[in-house]
C-alpha positions in Angstrom: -10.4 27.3 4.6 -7.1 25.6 4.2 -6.7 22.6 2.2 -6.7 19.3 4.2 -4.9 15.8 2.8 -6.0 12.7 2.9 -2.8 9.7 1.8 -4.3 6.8 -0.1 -3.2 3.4 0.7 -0.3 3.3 -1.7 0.8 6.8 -1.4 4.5 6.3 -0.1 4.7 7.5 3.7 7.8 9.1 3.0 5.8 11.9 1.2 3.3 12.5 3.9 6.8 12.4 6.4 8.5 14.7 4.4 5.3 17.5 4.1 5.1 17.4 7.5 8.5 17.7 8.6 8.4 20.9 5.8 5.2 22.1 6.8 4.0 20.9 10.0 0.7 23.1 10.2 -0.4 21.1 7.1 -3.1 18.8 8.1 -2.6 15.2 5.8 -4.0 12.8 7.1 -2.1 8.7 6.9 -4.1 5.9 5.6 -3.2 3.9 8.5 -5.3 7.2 10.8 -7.6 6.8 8.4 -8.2 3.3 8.4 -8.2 3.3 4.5 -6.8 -0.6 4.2 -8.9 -3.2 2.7 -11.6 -0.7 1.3 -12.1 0.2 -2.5 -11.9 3.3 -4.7 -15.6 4.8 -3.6 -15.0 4.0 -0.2 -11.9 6.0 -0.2 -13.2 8.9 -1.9 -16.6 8.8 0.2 -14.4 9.1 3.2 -12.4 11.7 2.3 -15.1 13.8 0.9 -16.7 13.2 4.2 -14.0 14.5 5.9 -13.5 17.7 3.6 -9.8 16.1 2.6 -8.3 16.1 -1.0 -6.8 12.6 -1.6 -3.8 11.8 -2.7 -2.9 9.0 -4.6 -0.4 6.7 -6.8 -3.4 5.1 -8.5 -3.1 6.1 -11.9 -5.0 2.6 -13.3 -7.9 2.8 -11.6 -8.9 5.9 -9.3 -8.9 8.6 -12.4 -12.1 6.4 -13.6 -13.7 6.1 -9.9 -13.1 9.8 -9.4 -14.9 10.3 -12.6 -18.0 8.5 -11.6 -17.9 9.5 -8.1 -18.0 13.1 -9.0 -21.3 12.4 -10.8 -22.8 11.4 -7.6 -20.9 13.4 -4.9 -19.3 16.7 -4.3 -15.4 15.7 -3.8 -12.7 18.2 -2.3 -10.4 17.0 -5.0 -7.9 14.9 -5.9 -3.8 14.4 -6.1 -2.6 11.8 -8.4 1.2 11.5 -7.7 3.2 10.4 -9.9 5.2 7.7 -8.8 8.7 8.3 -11.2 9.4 11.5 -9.5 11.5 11.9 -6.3 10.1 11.8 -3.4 11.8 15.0 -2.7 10.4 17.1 -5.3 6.9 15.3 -4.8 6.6 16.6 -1.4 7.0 20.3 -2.5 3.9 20.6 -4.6 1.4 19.8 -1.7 2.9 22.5 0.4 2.8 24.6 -2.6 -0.9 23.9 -3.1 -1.8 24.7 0.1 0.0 27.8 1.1 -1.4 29.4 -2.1 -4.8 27.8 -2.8 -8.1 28.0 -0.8 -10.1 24.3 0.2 -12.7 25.3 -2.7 -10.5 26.0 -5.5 -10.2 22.0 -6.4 -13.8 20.9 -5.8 -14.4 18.2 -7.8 -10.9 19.0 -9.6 -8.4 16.3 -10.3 -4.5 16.8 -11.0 -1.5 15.1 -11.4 1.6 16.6 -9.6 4.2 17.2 -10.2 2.2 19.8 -11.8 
């Protein structure tokens, strides 16, 4: 199965533009779709595990120590920390990468930071 994307709340929408202009058979999924305002960390990962979506994130400060504890509890597809110093152009490559040459499964419970 194909890895599916879920944007955080303060992911820039330009990334999540730009990977599906590159890419459009990538399934990401917006925060605003998702309804994702207004809730916290475990929310945000509950939902996107229920869903079967790796999230993708800016949240360096916080979500790194949520994902930690979540993990202990739940089975998560995985998570994206962008970082938000790099370009928006060369951010919106590595999720396409990812994708076309991983399998859903191969970042259960992973985290990473990308650039990679």
């Amino acid at each position: 199965m194909k890895i599916r994307y879920q944007a955080d709340a303060d992911l820039n929408e330009d990334i999540v533009t730009g990977v599906l202009r590159r890419e459009p058979g990538l399934d990401f999924q917006t925060s605003e779709e998702a309804n994702l305002r207004g809730l916290d960390d475990y929310q945000v990962l509950k939902l996107a595990a229920d869903q079967d979506r790796v999230l993708v994130t800016h949240d360096r400060k916080t979500m790194p120590r949520h994902y930690a504890d979540f993990i202990k509890r739940e089975t998560s597809p995985g998570l994206l920390i962008v970082s938000q110093k790099a370009s928006v152009a060369m951010v919106i490559e590595e999720p396409i990468m990812i994708w076309g040459a991983s399998e859903a499964g191969e970042y259960t419970n992973r985290s990473c930071t990308i650039p990679l």
